[in-house]
PATOR-730773 format. One record per residue: x, y, z of N, C-alpha, C in turn; residue number from 0. Coordinates in steps of 0.1 Angstrom, whole numbers, always signed. Example, Ala and Ser with C-alpha at 12.3 -4.5 7.8 and 13.67 -1.06 7.14 Angstrom:
2
  n_px  n_py  n_pz ca_px ca_py ca_pz  c_px  c_py  c_pz num
  +132   -57   +78  +123   -45   +78  +132   -33   +78   0
  +128   -22   +71  +137   -11   +71  +129    +0   +79   1
// end
This chain:
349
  n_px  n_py  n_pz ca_px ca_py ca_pz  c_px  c_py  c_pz num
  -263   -71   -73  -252   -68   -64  -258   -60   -52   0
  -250   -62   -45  -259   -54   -28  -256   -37   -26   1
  -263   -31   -27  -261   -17   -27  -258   -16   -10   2
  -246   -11   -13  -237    -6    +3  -233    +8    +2   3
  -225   +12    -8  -223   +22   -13  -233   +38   -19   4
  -227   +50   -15  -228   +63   -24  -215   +67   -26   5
  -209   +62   -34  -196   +68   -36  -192   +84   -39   6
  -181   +85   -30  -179  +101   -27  -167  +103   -37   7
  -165  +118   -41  -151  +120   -44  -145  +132   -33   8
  -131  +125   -26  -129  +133   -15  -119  +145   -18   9
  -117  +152   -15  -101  +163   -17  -101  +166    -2  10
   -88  +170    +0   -81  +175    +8   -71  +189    +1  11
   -73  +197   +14   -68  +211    +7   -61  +217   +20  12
   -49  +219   +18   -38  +225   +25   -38  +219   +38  13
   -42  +207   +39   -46  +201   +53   -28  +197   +61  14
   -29  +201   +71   -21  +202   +75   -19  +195   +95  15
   -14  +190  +104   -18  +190  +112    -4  +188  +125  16
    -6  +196  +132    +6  +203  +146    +2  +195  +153  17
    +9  +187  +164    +1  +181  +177    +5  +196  +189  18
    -1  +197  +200    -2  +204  +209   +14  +207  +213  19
   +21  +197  +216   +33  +198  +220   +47  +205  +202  20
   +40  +208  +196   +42  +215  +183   +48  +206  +175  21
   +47  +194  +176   +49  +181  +166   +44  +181  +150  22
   +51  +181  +142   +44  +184  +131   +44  +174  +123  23
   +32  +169  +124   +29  +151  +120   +22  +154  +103  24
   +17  +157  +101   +14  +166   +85   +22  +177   +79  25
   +29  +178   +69   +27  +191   +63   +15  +196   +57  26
   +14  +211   +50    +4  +209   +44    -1  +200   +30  27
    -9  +192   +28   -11  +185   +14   -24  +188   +11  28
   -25  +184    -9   -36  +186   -15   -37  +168   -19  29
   -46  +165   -17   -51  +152   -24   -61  +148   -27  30
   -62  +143   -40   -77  +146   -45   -77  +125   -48  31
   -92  +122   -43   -98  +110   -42  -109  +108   -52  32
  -110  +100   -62  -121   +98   -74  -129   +90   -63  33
  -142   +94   -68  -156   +85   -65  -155   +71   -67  34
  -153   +61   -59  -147   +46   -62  -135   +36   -65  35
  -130   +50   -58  -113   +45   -62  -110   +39   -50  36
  -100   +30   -46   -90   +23   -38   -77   +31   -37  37
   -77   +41   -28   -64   +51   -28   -56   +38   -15  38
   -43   +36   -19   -40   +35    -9   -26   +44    -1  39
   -23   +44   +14   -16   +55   +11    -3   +45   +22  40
   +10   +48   +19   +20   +38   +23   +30   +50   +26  41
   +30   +39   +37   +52   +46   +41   +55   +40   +56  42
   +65   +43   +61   +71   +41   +75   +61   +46   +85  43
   +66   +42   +92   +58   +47  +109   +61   +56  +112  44
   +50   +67  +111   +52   +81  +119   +54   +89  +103  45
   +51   +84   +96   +51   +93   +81   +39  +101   +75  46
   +26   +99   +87   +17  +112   +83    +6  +103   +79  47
    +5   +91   +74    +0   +83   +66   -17   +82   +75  48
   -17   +76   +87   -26   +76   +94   -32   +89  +101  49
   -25  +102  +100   -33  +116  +108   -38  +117   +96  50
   -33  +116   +81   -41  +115   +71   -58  +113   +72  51
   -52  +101   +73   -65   +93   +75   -79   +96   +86  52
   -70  +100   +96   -81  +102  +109   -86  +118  +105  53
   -79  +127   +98   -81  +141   +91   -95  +139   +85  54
   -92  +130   +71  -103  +125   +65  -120  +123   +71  55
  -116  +110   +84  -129  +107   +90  -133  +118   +97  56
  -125  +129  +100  -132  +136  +110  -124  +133  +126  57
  -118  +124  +127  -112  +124  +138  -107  +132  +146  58
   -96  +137  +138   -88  +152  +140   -91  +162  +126  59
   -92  +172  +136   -92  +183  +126   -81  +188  +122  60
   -76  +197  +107   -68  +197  +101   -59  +213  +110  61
   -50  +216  +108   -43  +231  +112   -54  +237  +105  62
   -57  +255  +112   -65  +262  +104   -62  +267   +95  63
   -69  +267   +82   -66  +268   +69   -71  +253   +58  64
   -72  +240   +64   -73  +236   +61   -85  +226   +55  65
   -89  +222   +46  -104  +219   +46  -103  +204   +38  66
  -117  +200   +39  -120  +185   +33  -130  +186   +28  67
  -127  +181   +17  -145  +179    +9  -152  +173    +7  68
  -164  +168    +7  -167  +153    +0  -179  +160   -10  69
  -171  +155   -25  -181  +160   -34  -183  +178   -36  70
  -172  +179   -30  -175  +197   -34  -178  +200   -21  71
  -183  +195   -12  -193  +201    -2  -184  +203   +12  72
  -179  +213   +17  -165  +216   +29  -172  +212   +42  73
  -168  +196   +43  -171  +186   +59  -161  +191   +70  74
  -147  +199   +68  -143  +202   +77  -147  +200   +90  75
  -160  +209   +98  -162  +211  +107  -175  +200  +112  76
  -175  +191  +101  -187  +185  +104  -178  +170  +112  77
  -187  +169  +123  -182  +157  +130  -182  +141  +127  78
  -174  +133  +129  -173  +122  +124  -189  +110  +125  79
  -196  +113  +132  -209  +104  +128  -218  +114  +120  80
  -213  +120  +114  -223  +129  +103  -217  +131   +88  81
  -203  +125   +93  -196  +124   +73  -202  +110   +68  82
  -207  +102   +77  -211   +87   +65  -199   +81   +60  83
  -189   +74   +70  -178   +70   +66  -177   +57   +75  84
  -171   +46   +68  -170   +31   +77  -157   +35   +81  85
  -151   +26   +87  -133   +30   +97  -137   +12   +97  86
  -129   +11   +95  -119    -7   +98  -107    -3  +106  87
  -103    -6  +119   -90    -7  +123   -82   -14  +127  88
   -73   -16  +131   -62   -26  +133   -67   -38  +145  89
   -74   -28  +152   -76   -36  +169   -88   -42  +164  90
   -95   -41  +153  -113   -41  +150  -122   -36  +160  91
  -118   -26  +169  -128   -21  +181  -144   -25  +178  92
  -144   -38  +181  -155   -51  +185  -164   -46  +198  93
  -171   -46  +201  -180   -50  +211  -177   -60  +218  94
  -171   -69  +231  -172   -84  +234  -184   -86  +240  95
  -191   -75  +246  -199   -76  +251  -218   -75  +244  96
  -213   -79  +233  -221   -73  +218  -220   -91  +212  97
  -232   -95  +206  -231  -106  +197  -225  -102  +182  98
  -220  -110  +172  -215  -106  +161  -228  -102  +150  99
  -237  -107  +153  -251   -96  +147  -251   -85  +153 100
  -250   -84  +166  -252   -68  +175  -241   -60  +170 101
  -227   -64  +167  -217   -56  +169  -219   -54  +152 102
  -224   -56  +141  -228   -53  +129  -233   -48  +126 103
  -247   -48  +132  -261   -34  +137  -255   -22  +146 104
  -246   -28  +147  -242   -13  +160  -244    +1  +152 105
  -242    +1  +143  -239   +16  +130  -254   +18  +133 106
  -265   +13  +124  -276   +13  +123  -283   +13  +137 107
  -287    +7  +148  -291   +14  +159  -289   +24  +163 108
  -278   +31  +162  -269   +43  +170  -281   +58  +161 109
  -281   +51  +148  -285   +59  +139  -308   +60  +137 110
  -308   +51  +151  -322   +50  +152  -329   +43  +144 111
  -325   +38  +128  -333   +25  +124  -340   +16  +131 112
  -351   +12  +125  -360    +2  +130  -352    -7  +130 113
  -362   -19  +145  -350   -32  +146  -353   -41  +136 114
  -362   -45  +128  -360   -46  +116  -352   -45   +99 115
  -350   -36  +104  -340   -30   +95  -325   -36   +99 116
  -323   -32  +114  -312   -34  +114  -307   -46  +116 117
  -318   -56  +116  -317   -73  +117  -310   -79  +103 118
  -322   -74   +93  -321   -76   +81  -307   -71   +72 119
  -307   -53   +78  -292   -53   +71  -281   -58   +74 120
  -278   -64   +92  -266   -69   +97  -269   -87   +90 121
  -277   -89   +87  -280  -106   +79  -274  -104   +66 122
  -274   -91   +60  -275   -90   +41  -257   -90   +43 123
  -255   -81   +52  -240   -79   +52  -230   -92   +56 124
  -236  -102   +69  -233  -114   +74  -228  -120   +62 125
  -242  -118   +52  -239  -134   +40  -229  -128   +28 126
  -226  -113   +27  -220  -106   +20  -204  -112   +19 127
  -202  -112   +41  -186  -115   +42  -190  -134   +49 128
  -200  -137   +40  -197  -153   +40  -194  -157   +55 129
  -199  -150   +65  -199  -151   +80  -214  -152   +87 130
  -223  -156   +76  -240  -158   +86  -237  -170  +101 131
  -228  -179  +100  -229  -190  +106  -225  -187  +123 132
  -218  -173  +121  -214  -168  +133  -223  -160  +139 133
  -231  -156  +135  -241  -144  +136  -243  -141  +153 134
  -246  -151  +158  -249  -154  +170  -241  -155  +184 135
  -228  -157  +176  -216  -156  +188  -210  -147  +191 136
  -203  -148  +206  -194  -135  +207  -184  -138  +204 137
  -179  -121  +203  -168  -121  +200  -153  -128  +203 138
  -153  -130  +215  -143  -136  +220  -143  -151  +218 139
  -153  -155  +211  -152  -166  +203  -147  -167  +187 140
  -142  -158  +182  -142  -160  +170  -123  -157  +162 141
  -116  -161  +155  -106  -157  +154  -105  -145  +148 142
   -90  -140  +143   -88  -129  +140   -91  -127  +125 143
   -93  -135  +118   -94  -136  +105  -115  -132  +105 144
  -119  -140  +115  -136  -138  +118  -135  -124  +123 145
  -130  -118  +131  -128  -105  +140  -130   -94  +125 146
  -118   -96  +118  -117   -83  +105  -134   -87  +100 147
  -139  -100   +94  -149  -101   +86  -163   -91   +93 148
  -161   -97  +106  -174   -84  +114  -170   -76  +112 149
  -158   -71  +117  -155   -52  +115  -158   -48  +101 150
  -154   -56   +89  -163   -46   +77  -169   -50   +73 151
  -177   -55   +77  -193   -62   +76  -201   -49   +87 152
  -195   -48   +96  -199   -36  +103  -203   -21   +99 153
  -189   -19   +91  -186    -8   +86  -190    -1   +72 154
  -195   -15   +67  -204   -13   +52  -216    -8   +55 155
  -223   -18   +71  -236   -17   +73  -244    -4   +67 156
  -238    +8   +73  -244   +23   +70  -248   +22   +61 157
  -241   +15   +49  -240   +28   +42  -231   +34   +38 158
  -220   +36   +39  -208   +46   +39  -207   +53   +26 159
  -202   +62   +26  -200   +70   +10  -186   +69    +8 160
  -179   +65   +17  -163   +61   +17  -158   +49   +26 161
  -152   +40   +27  -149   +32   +36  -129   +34   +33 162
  -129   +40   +53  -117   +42   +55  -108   +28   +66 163
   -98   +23   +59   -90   +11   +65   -78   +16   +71 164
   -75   +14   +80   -61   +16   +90   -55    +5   +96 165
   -44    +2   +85   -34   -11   +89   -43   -24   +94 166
   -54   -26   +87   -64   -38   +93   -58   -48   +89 167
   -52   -55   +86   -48   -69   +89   -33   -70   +92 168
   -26   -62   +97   -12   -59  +105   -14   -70  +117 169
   -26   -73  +121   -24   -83  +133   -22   -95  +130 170
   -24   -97  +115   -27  -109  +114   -14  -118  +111 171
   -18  -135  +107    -4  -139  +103    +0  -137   +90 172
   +11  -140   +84   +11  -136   +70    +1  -148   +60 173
    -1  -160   +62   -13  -165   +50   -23  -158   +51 174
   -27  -157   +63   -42  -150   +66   -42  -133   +62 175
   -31  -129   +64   -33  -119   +56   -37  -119   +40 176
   -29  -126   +30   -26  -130   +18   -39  -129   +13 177
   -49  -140   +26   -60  -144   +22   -68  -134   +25 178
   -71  -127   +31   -83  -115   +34   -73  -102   +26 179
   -65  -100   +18   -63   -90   +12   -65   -95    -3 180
   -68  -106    -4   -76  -110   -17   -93  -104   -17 181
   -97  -114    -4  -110  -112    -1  -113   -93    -2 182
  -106   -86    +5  -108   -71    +5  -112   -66    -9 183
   -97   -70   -17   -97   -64   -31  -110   -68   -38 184
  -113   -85   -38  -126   -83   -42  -140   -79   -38 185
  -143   -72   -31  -151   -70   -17  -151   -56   -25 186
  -141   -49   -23  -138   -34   -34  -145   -27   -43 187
  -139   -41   -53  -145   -39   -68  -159   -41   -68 188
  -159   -51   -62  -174   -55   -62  -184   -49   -61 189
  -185   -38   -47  -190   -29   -42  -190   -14   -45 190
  -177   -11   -56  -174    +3   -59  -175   +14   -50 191
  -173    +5   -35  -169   +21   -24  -159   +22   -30 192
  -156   +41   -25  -146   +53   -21  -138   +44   -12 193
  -124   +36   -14  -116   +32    -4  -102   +41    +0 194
  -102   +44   +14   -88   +49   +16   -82   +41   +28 195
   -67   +34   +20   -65   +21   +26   -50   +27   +33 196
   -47   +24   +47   -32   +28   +55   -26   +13   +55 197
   -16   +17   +50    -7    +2   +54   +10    +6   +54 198
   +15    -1   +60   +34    +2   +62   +40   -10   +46 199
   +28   -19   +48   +30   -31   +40   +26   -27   +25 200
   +41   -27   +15   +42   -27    +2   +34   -35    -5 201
   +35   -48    -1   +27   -59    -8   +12   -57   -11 202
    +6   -53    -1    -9   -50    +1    -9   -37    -7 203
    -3   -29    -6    -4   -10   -14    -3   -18   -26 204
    +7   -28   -33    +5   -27   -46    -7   -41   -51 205
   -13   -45   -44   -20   -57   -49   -34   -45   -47 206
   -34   -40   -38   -51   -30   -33   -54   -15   -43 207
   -40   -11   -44   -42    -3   -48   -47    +5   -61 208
   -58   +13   -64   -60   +19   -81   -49   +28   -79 209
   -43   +39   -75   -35   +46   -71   -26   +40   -57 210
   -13   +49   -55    -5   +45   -40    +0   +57   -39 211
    -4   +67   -27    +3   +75   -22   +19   +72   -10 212
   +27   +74   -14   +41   +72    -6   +42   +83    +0 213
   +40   +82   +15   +44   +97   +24   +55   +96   +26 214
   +64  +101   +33   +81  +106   +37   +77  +117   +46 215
   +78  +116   +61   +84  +125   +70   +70  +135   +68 216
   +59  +132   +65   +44  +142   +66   +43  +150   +51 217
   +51  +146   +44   +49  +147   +27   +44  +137   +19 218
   +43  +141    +7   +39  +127    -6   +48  +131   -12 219
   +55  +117   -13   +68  +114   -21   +64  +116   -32 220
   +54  +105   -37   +49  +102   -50   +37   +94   -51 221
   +30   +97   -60   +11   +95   -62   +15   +85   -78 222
   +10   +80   -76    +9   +72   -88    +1   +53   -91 223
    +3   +48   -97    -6   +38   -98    +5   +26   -94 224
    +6   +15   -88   +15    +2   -86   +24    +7   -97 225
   +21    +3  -106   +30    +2  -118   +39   +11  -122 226
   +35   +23  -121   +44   +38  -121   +53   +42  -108 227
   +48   +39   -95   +54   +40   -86   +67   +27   -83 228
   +65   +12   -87   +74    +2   -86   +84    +4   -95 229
   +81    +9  -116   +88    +9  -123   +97   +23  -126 230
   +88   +37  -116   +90   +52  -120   +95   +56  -109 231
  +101   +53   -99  +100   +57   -84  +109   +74   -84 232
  +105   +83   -81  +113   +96   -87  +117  +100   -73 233
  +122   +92   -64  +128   +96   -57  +137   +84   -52 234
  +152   +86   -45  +158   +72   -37  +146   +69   -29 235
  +143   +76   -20  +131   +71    -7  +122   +63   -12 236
  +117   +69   -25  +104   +55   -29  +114   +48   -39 237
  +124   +49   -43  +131   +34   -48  +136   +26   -41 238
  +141   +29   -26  +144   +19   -15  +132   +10    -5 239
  +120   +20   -11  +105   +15    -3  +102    +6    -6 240
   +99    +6   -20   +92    +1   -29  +102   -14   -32 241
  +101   -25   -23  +107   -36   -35  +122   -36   -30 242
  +127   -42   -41  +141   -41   -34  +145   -38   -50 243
  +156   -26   -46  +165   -16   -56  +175   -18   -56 244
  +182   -23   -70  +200   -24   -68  +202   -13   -76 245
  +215    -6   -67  +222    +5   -70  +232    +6   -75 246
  +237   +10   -85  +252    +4   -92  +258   +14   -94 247
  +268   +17   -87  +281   +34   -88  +286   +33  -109 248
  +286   +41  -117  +293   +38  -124  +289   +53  -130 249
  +294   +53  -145  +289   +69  -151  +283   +63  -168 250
  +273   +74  -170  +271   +74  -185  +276   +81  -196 251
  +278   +71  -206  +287   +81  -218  +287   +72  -228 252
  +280   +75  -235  +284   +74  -253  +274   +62  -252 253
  +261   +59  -244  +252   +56  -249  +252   +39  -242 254
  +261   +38  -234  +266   +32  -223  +267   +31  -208 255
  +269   +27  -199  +264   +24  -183  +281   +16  -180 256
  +288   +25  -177  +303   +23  -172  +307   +20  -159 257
  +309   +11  -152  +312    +7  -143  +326    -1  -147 258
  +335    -7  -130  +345   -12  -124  +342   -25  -131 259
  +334   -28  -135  +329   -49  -137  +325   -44  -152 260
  +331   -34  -158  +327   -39  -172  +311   -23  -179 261
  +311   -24  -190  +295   -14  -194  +284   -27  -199 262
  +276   -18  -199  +256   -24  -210  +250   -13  -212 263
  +248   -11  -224  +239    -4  -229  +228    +3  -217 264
  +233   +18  -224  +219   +28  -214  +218   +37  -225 265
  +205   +39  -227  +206   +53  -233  +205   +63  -228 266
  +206   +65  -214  +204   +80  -209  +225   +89  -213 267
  +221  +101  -210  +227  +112  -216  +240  +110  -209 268
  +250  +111  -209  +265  +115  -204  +263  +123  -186 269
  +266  +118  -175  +262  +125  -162  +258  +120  -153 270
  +249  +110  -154  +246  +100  -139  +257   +95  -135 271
  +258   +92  -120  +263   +88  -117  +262   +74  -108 272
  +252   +68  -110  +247   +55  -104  +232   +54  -110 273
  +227   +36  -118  +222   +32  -123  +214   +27  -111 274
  +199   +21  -110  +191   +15  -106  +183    +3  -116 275
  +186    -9  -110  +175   -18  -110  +166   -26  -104 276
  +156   -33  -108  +152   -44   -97  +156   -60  -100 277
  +155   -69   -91  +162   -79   -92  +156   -82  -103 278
  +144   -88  -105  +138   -93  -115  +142   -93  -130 279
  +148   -83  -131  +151   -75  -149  +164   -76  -153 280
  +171   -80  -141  +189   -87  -141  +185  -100  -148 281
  +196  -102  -157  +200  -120  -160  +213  -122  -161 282
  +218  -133  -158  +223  -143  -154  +231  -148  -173 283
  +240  -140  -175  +242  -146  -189  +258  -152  -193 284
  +262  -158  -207  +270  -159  -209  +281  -143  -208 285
  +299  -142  -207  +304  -136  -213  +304  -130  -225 286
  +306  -115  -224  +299  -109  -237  +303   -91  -231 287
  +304   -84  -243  +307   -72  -245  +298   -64  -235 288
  +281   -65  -233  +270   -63  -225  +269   -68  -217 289
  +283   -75  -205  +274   -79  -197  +289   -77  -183 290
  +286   -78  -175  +290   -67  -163  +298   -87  -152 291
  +312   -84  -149  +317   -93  -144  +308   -94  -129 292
  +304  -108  -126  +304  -107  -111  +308  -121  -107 293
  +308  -123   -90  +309  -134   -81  +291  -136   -74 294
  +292  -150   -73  +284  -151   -67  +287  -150   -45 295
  +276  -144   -43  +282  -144   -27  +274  -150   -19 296
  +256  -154   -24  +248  -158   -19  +239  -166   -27 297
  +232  -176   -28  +219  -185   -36  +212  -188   -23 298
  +199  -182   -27  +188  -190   -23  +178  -197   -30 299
  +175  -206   -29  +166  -213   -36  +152  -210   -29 300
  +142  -206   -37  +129  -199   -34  +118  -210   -39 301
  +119  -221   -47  +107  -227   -56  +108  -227   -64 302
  +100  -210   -69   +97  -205   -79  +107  -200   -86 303
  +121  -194   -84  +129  -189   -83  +143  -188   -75 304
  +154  -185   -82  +165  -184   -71  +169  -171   -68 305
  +169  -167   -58  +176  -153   -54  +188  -154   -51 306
  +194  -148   -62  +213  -145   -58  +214  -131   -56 307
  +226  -131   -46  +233  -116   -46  +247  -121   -50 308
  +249  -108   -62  +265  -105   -64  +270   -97   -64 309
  +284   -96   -60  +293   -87   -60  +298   -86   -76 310
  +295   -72   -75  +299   -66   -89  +307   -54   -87 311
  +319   -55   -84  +330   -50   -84  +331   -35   -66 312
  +323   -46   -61  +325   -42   -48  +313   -38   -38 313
  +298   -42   -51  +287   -37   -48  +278   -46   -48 314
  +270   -52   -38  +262   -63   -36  +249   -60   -46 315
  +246   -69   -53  +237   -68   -64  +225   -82   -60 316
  +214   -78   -62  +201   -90   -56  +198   -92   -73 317
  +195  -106   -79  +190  -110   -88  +181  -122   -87 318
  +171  -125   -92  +162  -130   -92  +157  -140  -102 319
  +159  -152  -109  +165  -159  -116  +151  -170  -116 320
  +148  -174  -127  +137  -185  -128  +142  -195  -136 321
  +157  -195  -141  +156  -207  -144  +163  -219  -131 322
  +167  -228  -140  +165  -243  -133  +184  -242  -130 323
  +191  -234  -132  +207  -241  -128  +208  -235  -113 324
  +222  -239  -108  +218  -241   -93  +235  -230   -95 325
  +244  -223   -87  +251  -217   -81  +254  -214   -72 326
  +268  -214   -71  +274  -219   -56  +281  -205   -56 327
  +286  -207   -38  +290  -194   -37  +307  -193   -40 328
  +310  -181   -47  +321  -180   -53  +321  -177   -71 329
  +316  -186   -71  +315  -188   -86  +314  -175   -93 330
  +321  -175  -106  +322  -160  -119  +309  -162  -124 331
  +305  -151  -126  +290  -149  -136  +295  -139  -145 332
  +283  -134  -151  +282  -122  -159  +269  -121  -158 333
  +265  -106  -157  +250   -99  -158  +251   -86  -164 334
  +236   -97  -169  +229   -82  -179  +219   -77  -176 335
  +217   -63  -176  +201   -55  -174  +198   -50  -189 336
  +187   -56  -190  +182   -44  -207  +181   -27  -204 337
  +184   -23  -213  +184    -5  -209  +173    -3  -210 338
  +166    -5  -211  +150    -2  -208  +145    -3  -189 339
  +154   -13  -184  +148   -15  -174  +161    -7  -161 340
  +167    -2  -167  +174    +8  -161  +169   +18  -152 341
  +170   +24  -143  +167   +39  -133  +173   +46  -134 342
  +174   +58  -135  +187   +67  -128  +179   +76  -116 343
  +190   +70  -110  +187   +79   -94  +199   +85   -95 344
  +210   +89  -101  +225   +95  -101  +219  +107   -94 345
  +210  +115   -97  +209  +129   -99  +199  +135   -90 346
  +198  +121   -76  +183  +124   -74  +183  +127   -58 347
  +182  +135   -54  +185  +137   -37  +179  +124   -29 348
// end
């Protein structure tokens, strides 16, 4: 395997960050980064996600009080070509005036290596992202899918002890995203850099991520792994982020989920007041004691799947259905959620 990597473990401590005009784009946060992990960190625009990030590289410095560590060691004050960190960004800030071998080596000259070296390592990295054939061309010859492959082909070059991503394939279209966020994930693992990955896009946070930080308004919503954050969301904000959430008005009592269209089984305690599911965990069943009246109001046919929304007693419900019958709009149903796959957000600001 190609040694690219010294994997760091990063923290952040009370980091915080004001803009001049007294904008307060951070509050303060603690976040701690394992040595080889894939953090990625998600939310809306303007949610802190990316001063995060540029905090990290050294970009911007944090409010005073605040510090960064890599490995124990407080980089605060140390400037960004002395933390040993790659940056991938959205624009790929390319060289045009640079060959895609030069703009690869760019790390490594800047850093006075022999041109030797830096021939050799921008070739090891070329065949790494399966782009030797380009080696020689500029930039303004190459697409956008070629553009990202040099930028972290670039950004490995060093050396990095962390490789930091910011919204890097936001330009792209959506297959070609699909496709280089495969390629990334494996690129990842493979390599066991420190990754800290910015994206608005849920899909990528939960396919990239060992962990997913959810910011909100210059906080962390919630830190947790895909799985805990899609099935645990402990707030509405990351239940409405994350996926799509149906929300169902009704109350609990006696070991039941009481709504206008009928109860199903819950076991949470007597007191909520609205249930949460995701489409997926709804079905589509006969009439029955367990199962909640609706209309259909919408079918899409997906392929793989049909996406229906129903009205269930006044409240538009998304369900997600694999099998093979087909439903028209109007039509009576009945739906069931297992109480296992239940949420309560009743209680939850």
């Amino acid at each position: 395997m190609t040694e690219v990597a010294r994997s760091v473990a990063i923290k952040l401590r009370s980091c915080s960050k004001t803009f001049p005009d007294g904008t307060k784009a951070l509050q303060p946060l603690d976040l701690d980064v394992g040595a080889g992990e894939t953090l990625v960190i998600l939310g809306p625009s303007g949610c802190g996600k990316t001063t995060t990030l540029r905090i990290i590289a050294g970009l911007d410095e944090p409010d005073p009080g605040g510090k960064v560590l890599f490995d124990g060691e407080d980089v605060t004050p140390v400037p960004i070509e002395r933390r040993d960190v790659g940056i991938v960004f959205q624009s790929y800030a390319l060289f045009p005036n640079m060959s895609v071998r030069e703009n690869v080596a760019y790390g490594l000259r800047v850093r006075r290596r022999p041109a030797a070296e830096q021939r050799s390592r921008a070739d090891e990295m070329l065949a790494m992202m399966r782009i030797e054939a380009l080696a020689d061309r500029r930039i303004d010859q190459l697409s956008g899918g070629q553009r990202q492959r040099v930028a972290l082909a670039r950004a490995l070059a060093i050396r990095p002890r962390a490789l930091l991503l910011d919204e890097p394939l936001t330009a792209l279209d959506a297959k070609l995203r699909e496709t280089l966020r495969v390629e990334i994930d494996g690129l990842l693992r493979r390599v066991g850099i420190t990754a800290i990955y910015v994206t608005h896009d849920q899909a990528e946070a939960m396919a990239l991520g060992d962990r997913i930080v959810v910011m909100e308004h210059g906080r962390v919503a919630q830190i947790g792994s895909p799985r805990e954050i899609y099935r645990a969301p402990k707030s509405r904000f990351v239940a409405d982020f994350i996926g799509t959430m149906n929300k169902l008005p009704g109350r609990a009592e006696a070991g039941r989920f009481v709504t206008a269209a009928g109860s199903i089984p819950w076991s949470r305690e007597a007191g909520a007041a609205e249930a949460a599911f995701r489409p997926e965990d709804a079905r589509i069943v006969p009439a029955g004691p367990d199962a909640l009246r609706a209309t259909v109001t919408t079918s899409f046919f997906l392929g793989d799947r049909t996406r229906l929304v129903l009205d269930v007693a006044g409240t538009a419900v998304t369900v997600d259905s694999s099998e093979r019958a087909a439903w028209t709009r109007g039509e009576a149903v009945h739906l069931a959620v297992p109480p296992q796959a239940l949420i309560d957000l009743g209680d939850r600001a």
